[in-house]
C-alpha positions, -999 to +999 in steps of 0.1 A: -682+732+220-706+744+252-687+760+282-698+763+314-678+782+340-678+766+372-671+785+403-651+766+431-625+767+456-600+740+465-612+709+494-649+715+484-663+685+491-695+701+476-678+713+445-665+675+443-698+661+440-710+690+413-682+677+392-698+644+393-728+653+384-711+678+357-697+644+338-732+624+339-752+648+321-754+640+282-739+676+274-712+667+249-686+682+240-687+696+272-659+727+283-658+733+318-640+762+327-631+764+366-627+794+388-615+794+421-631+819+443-600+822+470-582+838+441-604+870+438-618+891+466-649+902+452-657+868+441-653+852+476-680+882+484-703+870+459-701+833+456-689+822+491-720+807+506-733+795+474-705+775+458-703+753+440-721+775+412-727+773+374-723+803+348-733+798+310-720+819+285-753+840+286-746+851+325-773+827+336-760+810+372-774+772+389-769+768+422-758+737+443-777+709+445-785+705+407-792+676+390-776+663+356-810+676+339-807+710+354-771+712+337-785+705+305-816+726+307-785+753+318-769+746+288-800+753+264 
C-alpha cells in the first residue's frame, strides 16, 4: 500500500478540496496519513503558507493546487 502524508490543519477549506482531489486520482490502495500543522511549532513555521501540502515516502513535497495527475505522478 502507497502513503502519502498530507499536511493540514483543521477548517482548511483548501485542505478540504485537496482531499477531494486526493480520492479521484486512480492511486489504489491509497494510505493517507494526515498531519496537522497547529500541533507542532516548527511545522506551522514551515508549512503555514503553503498548506495543504503532500509528502511521499521519499521526502518529495506537492504543493496546493494539484491536480489528480500530479498525485499520481507524486506517487511514482
Amino acid at each position: 500500500m502507497k502513503t502519502l502524508i498530507f499536511l493540514t490543519t483543521a477548517g482548511c477549506h483548501l485542505c478540504d478540496r485537496a482531499r477531494e482531489v486526493i480520492a479521484q486520482s486512480s492511486v489504489q490502495p491509497l494510505r493517507l496519513q494526515a498531519i496537522d500543522i497547529a500541533c507542532d511549532d516548527q511545522l506551522i513555521e514551515r508549512y503555514g503558507l503553503r498548506i495543504p501540502v503532500l509528502r511521499s515516502a521519499s521526502g518529495e513535497e506537492l504543493d496546493w493546487p494539484f491536480s489528480a495527475e500530479d498525485v499520481q505522478a507524486l506517487m511514482r
